[in-house]
mmCIF file as Biopython writes it, N, C-alpha, C and O atoms, coordinates in Angstrom:
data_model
#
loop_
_atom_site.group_PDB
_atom_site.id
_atom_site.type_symbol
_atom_site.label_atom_id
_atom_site.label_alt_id
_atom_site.label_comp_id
_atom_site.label_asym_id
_atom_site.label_entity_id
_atom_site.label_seq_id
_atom_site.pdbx_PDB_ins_code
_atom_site.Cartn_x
_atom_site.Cartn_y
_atom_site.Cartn_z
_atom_site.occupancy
_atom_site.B_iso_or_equiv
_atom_site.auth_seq_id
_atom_site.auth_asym_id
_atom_site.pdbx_PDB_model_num
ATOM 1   N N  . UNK A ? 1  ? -125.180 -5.416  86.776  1.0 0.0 1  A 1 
ATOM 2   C CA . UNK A ? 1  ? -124.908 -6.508  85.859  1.0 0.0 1  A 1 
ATOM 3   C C  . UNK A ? 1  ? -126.238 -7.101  85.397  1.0 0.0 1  A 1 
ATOM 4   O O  . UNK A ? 1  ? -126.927 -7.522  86.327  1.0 0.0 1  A 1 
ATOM 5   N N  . UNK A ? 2  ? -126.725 -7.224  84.248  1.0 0.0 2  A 1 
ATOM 6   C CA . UNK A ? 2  ? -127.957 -7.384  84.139  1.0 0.0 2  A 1 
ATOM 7   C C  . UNK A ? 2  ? -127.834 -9.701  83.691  1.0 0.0 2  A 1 
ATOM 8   O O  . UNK A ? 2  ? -126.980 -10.549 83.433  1.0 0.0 2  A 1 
ATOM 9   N N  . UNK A ? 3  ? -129.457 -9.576  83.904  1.0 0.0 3  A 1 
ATOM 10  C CA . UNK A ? 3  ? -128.989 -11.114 84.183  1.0 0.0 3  A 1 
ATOM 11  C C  . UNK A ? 3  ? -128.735 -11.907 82.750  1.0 0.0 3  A 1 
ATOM 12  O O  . UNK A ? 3  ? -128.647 -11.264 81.705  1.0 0.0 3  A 1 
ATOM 13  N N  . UNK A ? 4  ? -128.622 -13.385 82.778  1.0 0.0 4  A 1 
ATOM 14  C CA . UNK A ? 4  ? -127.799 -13.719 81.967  1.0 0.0 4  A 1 
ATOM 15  C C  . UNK A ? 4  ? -128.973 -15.228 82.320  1.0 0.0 4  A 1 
ATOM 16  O O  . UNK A ? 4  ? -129.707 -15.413 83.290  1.0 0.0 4  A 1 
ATOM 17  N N  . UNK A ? 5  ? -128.736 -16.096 81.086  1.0 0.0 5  A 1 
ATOM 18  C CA . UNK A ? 5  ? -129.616 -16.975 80.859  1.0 0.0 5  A 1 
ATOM 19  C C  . UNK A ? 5  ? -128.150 -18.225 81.339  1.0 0.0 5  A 1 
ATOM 20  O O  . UNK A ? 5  ? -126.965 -18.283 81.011  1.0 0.0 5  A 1 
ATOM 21  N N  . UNK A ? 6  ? -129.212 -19.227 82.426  1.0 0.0 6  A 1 
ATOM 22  C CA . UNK A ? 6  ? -127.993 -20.233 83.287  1.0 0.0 6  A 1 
ATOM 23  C C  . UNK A ? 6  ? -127.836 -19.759 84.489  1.0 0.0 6  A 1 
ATOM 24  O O  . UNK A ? 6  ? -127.577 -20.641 85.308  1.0 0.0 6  A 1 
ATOM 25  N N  . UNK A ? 7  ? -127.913 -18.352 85.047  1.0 0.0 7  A 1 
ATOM 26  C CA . UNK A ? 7  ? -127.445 -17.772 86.135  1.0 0.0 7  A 1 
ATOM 27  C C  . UNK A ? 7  ? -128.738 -18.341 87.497  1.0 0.0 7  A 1 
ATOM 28  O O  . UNK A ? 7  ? -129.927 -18.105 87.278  1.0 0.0 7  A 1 
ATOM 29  N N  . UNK A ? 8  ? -128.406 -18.912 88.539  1.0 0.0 8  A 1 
ATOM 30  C CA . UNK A ? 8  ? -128.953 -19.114 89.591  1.0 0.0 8  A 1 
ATOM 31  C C  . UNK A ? 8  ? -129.210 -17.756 90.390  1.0 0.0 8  A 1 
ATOM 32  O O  . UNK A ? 8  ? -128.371 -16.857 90.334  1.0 0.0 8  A 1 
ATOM 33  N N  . UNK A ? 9  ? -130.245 -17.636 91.045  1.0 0.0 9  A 1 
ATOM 34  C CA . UNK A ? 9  ? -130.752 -16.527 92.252  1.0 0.0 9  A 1 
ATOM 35  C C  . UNK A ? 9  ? -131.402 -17.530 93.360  1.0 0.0 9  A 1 
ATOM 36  O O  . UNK A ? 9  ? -131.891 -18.658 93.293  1.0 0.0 9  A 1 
ATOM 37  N N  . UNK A ? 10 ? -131.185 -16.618 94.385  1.0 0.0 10 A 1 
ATOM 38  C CA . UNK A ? 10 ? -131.488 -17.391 95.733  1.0 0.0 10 A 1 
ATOM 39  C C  . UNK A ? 10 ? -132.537 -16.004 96.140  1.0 0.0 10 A 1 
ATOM 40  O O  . UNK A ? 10 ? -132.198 -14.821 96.134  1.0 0.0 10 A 1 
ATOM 41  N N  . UNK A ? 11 ? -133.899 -16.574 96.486  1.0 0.0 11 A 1 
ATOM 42  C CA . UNK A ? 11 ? -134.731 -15.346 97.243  1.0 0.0 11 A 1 
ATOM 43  C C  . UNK A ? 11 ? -133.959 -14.751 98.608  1.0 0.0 11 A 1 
ATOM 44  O O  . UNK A ? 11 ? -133.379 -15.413 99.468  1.0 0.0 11 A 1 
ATOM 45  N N  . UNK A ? 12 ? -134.082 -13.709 98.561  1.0 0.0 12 A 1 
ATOM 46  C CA . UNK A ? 12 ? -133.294 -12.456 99.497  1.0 0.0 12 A 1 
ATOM 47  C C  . UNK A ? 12 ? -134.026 -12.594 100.710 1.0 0.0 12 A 1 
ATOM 48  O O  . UNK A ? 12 ? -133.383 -12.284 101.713 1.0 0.0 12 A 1 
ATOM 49  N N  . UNK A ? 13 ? -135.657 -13.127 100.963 1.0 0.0 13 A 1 
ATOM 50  C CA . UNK A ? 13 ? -136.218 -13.215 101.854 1.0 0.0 13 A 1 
ATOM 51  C C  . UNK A ? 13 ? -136.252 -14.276 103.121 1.0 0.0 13 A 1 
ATOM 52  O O  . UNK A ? 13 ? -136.911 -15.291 102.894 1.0 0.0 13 A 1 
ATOM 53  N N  . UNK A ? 14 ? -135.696 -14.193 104.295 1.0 0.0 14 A 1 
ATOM 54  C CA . UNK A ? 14 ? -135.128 -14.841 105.240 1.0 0.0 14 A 1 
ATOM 55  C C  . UNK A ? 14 ? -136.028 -15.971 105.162 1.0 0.0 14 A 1 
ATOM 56  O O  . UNK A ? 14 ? -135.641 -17.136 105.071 1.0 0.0 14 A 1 
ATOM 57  N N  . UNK A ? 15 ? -137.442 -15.540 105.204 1.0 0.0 15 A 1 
ATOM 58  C CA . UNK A ? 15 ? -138.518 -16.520 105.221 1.0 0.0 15 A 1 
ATOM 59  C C  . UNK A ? 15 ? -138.692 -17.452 104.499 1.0 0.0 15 A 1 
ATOM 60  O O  . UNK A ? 15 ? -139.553 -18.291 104.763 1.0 0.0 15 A 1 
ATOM 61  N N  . UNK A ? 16 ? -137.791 -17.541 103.240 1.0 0.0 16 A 1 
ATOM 62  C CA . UNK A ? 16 ? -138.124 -18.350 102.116 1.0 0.0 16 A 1 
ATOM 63  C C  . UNK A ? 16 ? -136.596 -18.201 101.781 1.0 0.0 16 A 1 
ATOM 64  O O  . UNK A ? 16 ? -136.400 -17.468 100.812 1.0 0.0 16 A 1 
ATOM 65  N N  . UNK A ? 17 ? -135.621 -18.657 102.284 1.0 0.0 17 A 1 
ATOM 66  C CA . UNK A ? 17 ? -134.412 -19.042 101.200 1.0 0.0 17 A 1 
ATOM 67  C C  . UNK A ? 17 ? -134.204 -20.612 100.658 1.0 0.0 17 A 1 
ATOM 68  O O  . UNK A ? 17 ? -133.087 -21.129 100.622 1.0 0.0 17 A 1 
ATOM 69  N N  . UNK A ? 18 ? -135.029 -21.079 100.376 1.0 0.0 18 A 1 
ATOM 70  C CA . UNK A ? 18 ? -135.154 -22.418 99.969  1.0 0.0 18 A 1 
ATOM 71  C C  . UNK A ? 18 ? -135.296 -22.271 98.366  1.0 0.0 18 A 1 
ATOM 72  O O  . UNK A ? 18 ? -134.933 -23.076 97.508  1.0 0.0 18 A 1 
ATOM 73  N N  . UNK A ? 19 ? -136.064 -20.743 98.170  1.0 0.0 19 A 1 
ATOM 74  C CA . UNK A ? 19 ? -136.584 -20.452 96.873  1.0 0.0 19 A 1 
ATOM 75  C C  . UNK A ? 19 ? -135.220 -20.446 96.166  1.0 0.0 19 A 1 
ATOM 76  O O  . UNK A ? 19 ? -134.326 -19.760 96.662  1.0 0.0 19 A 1 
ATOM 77  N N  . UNK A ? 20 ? -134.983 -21.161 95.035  1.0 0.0 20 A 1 
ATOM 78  C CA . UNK A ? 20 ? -134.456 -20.556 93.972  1.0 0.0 20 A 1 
ATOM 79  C C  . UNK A ? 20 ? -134.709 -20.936 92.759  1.0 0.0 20 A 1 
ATOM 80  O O  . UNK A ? 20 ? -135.278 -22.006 92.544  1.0 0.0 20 A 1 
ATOM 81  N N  . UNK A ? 21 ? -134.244 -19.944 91.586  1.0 0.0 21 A 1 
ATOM 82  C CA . UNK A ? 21 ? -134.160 -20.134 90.429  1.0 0.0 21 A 1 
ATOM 83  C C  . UNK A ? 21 ? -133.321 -19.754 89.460  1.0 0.0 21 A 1 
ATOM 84  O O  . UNK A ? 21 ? -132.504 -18.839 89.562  1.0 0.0 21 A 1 
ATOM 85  N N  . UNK A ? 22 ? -133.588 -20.773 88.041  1.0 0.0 22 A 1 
ATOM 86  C CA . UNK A ? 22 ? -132.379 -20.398 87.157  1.0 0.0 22 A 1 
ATOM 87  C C  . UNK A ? 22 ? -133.576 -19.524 86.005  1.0 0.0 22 A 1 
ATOM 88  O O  . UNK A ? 22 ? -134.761 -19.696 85.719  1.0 0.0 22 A 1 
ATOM 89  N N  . UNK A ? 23 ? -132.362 -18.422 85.534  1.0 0.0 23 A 1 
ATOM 90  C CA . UNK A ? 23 ? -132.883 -17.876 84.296  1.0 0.0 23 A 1 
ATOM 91  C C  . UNK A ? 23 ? -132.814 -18.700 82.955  1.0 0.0 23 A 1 
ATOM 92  O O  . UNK A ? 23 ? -131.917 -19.510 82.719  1.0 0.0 23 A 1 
ATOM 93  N N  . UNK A ? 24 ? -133.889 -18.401 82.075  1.0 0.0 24 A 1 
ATOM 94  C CA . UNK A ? 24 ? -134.269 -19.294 80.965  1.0 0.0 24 A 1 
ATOM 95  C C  . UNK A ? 24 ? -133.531 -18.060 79.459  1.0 0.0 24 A 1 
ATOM 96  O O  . UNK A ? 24 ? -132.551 -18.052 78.714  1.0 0.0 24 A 1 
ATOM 97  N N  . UNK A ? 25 ? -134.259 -17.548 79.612  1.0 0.0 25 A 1 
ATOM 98  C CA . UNK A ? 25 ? -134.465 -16.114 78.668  1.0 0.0 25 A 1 
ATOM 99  C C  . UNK A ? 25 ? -134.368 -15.132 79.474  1.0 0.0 25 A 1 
ATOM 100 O O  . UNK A ? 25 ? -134.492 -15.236 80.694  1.0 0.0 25 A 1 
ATOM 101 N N  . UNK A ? 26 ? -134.092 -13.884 78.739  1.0 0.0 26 A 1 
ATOM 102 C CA . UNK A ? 26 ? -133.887 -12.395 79.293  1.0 0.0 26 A 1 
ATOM 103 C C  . UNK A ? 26 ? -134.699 -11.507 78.160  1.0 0.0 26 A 1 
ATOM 104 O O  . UNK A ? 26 ? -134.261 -11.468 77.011  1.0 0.0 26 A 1 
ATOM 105 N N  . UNK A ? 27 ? -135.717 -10.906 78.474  1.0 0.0 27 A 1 
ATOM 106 C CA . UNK A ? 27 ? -136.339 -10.082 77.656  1.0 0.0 27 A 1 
ATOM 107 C C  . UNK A ? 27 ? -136.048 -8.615  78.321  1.0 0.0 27 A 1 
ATOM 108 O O  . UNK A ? 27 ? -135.398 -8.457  79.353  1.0 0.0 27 A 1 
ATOM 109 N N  . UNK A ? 28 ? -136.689 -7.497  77.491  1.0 0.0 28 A 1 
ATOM 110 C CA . UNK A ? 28 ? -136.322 -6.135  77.929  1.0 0.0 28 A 1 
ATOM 111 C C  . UNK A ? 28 ? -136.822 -5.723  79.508  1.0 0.0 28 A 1 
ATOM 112 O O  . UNK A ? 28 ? -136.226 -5.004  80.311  1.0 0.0 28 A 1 
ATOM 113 N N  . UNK A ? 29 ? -138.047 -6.387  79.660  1.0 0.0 29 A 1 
ATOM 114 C CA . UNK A ? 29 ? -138.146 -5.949  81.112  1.0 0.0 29 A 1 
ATOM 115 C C  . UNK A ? 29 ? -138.284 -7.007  82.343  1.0 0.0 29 A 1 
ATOM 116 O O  . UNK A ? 29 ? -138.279 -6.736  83.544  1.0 0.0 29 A 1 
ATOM 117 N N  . UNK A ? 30 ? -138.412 -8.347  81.697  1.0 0.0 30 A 1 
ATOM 118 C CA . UNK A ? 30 ? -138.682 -9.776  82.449  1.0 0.0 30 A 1 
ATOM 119 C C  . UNK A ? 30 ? -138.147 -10.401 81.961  1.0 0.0 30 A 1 
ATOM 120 O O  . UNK A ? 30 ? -137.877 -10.291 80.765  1.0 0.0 30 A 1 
ATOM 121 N N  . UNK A ? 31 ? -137.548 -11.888 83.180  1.0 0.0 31 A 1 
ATOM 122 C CA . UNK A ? 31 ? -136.930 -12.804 82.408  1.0 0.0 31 A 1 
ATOM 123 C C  . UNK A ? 31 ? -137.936 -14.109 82.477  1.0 0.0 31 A 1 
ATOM 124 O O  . UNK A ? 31 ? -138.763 -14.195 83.384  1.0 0.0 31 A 1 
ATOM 125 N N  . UNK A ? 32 ? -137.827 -14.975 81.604  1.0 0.0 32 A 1 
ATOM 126 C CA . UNK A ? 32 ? -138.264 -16.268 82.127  1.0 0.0 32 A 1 
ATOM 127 C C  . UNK A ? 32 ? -137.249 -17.353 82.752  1.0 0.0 32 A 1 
ATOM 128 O O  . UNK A ? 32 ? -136.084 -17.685 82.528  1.0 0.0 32 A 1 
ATOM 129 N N  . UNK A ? 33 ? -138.172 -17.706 83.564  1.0 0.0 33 A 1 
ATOM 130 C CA . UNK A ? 33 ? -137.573 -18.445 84.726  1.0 0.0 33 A 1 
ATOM 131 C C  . UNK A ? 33 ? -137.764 -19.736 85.452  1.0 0.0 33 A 1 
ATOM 132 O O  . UNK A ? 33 ? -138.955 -19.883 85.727  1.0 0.0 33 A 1 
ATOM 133 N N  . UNK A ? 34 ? -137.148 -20.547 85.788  1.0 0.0 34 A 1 
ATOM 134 C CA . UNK A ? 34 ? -137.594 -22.080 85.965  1.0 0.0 34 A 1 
ATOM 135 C C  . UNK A ? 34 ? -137.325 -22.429 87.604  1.0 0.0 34 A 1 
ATOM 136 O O  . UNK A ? 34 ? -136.284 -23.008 87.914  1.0 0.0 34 A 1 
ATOM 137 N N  . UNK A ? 35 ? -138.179 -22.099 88.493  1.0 0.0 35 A 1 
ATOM 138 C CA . UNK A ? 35 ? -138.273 -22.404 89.832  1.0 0.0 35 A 1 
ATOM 139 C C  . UNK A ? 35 ? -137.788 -24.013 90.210  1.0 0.0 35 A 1 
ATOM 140 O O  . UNK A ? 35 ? -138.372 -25.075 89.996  1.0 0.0 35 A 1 
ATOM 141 N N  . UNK A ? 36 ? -136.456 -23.724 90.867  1.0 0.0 36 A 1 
ATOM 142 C CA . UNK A ? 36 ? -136.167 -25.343 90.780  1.0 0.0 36 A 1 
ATOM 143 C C  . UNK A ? 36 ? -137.055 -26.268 92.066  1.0 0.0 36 A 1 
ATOM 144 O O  . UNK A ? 36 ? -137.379 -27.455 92.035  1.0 0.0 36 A 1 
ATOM 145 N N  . UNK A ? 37 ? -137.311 -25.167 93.241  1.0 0.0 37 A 1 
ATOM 146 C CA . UNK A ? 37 ? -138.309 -26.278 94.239  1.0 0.0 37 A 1 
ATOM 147 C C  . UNK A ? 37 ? -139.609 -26.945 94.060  1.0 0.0 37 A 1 
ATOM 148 O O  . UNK A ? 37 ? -140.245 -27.848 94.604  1.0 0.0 37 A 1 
ATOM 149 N N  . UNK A ? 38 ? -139.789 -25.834 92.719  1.0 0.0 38 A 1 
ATOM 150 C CA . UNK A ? 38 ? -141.213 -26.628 92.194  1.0 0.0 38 A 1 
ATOM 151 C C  . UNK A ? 38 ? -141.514 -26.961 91.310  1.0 0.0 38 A 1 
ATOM 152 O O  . UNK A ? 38 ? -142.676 -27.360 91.231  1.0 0.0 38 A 1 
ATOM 153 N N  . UNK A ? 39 ? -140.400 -27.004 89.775  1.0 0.0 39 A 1 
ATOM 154 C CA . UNK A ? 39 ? -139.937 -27.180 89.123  1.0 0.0 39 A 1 
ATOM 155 C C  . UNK A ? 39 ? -141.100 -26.934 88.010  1.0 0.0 39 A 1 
ATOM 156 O O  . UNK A ? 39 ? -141.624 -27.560 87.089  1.0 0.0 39 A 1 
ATOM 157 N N  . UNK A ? 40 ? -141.193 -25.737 88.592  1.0 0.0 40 A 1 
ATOM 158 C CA . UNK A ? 40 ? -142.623 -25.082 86.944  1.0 0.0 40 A 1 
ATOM 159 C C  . UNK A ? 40 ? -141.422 -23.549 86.551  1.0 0.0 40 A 1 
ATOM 160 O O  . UNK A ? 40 ? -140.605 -22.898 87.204  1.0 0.0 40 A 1 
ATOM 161 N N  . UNK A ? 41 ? -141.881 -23.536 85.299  1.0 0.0 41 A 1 
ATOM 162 C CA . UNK A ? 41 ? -141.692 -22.304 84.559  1.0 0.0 41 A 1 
ATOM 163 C C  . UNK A ? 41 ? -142.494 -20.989 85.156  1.0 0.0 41 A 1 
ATOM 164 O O  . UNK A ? 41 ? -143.678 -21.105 85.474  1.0 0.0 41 A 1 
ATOM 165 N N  . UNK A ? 42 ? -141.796 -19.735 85.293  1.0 0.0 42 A 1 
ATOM 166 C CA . UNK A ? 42 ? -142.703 -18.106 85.077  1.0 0.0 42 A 1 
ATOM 167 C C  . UNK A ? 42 ? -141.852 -17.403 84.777  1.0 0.0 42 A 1 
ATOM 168 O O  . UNK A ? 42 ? -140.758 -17.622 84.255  1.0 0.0 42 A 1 
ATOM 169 N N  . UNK A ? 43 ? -142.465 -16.277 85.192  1.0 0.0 43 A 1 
ATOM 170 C CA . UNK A ? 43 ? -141.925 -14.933 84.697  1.0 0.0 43 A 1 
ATOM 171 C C  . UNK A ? 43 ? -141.375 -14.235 85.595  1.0 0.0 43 A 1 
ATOM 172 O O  . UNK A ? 43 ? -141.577 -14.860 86.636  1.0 0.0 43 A 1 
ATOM 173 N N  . UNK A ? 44 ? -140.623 -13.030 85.900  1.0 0.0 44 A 1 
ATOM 174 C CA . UNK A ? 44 ? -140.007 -11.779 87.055  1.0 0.0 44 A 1 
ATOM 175 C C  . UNK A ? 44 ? -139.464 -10.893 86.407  1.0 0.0 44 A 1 
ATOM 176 O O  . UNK A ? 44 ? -138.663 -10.879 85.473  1.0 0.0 44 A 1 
ATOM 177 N N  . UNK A ? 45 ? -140.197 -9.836  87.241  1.0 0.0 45 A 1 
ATOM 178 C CA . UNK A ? 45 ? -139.241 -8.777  86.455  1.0 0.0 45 A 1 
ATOM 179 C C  . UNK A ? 45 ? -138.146 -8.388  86.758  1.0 0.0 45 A 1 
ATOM 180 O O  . UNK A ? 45 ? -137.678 -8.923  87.763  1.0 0.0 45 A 1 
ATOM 181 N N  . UNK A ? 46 ? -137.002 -6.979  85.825  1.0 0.0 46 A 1 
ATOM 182 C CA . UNK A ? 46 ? -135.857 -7.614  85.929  1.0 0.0 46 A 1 
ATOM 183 C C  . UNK A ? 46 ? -135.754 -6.904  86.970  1.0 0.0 46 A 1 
ATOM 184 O O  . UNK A ? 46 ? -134.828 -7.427  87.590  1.0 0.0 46 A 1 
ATOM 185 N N  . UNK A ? 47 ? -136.167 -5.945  87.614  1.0 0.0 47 A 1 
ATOM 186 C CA . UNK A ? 47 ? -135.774 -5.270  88.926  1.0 0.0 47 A 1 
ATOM 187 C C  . UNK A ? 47 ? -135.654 -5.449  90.151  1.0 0.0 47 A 1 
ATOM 188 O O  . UNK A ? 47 ? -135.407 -4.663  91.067  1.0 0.0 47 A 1 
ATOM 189 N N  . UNK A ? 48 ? -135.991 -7.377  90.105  1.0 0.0 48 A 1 
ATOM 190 C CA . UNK A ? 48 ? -136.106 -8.117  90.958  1.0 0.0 48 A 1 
ATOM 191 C C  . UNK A ? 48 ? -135.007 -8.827  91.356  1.0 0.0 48 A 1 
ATOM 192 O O  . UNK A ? 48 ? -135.024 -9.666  92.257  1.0 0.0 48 A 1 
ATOM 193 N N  . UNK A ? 49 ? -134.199 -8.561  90.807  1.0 0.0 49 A 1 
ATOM 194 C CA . UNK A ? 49 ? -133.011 -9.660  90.450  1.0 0.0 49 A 1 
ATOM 195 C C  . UNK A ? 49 ? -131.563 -8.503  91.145  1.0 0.0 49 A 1 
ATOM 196 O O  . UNK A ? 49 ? -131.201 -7.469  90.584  1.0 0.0 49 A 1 
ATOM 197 N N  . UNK A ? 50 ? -131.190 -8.852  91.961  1.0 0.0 50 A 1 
ATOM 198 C CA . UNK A ? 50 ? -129.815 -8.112  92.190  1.0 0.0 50 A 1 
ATOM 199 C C  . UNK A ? 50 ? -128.501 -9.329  92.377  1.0 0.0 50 A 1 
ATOM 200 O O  . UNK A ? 50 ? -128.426 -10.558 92.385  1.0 0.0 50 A 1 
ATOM 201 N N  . UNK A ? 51 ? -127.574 -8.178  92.515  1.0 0.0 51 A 1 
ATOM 202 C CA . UNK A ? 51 ? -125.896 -8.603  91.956  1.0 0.0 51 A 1 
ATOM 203 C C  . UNK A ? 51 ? -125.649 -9.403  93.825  1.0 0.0 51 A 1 
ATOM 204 O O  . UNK A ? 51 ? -125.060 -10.454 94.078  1.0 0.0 51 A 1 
ATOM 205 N N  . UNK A ? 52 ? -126.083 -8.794  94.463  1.0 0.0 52 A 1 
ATOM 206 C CA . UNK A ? 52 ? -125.374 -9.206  96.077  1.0 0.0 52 A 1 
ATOM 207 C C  . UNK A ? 52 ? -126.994 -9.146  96.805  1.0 0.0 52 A 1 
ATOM 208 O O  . UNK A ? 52 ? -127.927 -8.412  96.477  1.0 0.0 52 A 1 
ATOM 209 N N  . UNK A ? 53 ? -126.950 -10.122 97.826  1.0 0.0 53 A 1 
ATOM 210 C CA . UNK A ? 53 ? -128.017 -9.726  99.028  1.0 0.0 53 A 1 
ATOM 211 C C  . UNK A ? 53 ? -127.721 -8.671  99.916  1.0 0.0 53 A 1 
ATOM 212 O O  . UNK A ? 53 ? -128.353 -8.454  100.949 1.0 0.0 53 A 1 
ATOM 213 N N  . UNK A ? 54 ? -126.908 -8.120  99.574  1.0 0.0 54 A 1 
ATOM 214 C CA . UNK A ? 54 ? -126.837 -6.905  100.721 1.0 0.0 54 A 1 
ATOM 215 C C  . UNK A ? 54 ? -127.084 -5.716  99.833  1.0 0.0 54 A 1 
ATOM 216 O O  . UNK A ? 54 ? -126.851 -5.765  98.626  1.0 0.0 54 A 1 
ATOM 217 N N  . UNK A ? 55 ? -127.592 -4.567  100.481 1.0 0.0 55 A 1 
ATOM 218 C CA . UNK A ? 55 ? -127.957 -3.389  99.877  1.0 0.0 55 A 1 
ATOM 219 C C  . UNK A ? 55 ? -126.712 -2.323  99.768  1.0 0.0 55 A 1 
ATOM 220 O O  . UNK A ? 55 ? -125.907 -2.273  100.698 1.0 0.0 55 A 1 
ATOM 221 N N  . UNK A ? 56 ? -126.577 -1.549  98.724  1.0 0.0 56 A 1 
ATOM 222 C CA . UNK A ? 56 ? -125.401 -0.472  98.679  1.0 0.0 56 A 1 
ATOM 223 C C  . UNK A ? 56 ? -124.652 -0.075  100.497 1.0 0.0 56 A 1 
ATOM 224 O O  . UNK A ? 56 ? -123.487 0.156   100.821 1.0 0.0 56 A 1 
ATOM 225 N N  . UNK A ? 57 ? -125.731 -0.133  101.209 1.0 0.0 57 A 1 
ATOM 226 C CA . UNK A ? 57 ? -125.558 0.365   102.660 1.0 0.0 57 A 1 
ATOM 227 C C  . UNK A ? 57 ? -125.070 -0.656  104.151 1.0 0.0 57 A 1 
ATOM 228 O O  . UNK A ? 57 ? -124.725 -0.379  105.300 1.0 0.0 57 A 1 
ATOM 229 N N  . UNK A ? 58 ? -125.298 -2.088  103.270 1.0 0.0 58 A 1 
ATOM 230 C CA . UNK A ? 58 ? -124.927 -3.314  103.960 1.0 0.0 58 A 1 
ATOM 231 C C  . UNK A ? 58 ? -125.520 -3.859  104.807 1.0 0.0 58 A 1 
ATOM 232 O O  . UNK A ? 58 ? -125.319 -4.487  105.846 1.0 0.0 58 A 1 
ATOM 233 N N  . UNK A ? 59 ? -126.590 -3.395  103.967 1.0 0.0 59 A 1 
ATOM 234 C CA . UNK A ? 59 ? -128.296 -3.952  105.166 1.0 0.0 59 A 1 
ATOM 235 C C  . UNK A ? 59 ? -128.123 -5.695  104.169 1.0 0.0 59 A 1 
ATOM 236 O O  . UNK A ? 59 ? -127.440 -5.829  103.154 1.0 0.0 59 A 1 
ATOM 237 N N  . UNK A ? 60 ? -128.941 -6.794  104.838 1.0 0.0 60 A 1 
ATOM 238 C CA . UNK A ? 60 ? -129.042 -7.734  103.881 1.0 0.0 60 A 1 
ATOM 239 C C  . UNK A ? 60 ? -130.471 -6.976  103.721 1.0 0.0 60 A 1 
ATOM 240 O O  . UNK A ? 60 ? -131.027 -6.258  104.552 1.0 0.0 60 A 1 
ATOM 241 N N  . UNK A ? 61 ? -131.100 -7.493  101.851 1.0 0.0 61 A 1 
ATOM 242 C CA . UNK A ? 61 ? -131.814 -7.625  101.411 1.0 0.0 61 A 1 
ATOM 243 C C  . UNK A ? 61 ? -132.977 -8.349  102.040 1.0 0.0 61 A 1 
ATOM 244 O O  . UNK A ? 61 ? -132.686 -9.376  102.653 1.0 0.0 61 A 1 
ATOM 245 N N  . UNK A ? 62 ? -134.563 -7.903  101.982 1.0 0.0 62 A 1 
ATOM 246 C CA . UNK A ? 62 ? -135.498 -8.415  102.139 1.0 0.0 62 A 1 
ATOM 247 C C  . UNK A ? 62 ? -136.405 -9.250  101.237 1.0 0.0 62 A 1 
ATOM 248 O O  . UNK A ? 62 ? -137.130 -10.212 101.491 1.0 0.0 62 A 1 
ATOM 249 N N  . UNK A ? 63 ? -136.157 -8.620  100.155 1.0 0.0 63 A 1 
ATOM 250 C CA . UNK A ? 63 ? -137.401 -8.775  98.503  1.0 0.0 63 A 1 
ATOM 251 C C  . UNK A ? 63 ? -136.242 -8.815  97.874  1.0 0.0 63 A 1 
ATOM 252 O O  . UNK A ? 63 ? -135.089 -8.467  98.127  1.0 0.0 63 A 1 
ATOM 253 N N  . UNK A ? 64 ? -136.850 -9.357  96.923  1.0 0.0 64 A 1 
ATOM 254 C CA . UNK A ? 64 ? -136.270 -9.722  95.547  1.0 0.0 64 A 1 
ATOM 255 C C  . UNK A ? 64 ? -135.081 -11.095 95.289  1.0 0.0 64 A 1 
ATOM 256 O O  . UNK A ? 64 ? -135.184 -11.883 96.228  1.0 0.0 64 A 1 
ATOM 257 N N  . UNK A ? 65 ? -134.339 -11.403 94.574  1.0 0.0 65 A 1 
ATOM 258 C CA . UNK A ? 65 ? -133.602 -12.066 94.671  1.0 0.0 65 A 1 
ATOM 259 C C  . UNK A ? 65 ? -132.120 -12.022 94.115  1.0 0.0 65 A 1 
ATOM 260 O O  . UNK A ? 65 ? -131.826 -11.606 92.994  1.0 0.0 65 A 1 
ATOM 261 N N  . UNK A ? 66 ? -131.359 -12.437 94.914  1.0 0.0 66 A 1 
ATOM 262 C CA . UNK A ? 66 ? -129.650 -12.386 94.788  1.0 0.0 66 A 1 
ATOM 263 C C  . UNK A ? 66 ? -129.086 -13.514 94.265  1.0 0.0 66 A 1 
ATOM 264 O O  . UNK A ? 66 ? -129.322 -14.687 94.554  1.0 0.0 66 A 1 
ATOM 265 N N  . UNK A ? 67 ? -128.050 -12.897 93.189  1.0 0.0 67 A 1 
ATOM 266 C CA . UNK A ? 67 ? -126.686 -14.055 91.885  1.0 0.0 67 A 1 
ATOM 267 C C  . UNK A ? 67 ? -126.492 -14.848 93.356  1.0 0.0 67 A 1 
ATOM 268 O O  . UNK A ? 67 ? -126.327 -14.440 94.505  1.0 0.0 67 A 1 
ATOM 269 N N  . UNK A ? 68 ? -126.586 -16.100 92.790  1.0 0.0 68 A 1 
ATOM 270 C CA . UNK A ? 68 ? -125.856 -17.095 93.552  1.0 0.0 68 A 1 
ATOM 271 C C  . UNK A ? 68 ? -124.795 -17.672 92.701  1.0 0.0 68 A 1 
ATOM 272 O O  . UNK A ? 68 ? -123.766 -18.111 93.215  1.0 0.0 68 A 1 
ATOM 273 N N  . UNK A ? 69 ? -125.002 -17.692 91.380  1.0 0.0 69 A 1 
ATOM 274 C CA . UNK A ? 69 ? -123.887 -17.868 90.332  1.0 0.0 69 A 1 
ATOM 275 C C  . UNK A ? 69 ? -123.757 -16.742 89.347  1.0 0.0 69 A 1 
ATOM 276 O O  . UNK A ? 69 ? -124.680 -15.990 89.031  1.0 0.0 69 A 1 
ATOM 277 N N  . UNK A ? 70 ? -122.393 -16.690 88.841  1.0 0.0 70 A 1 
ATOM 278 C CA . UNK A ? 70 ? -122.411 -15.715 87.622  1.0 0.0 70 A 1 
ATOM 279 C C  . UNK A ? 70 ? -122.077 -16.580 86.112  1.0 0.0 70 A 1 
ATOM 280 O O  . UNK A ? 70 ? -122.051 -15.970 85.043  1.0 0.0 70 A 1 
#
């Protein structure tokens, strides 16, 4: 499901799930993005971004970040 501008992600990384952010824009290979804990604007690319924290195999995710909303 590719991402969608409004959609929340929560970082996948145990160490940091405090991180999240909403998408701004969606370009062909990055979106822009508005970090709400620190409340600055960047960039990610889109391969960073998945549908579930768990992997096809039902490992949870380490990297990247998981839809918390659709």
């Amino acid at each position: 499901m590719p991402a969608k501008p409004g959609q929340i992600y929560q970082q996948c990384d145990p160490h940091a799930p405090h991180i999240r952010l909403r998408i701004m824009t969606v370009g062909p290979n990055r979106a822009e993005v508005f970090y709400m804990h620190t409340g600055r604007a960047g960039r990610i690319l889109l391969n960073a971004l998945h549908d579930s924290a768990v992997t096809k195999t039902g490992k949870p995710r380490r990297t990247g970040y998981a839809l918390e909303t659709k």
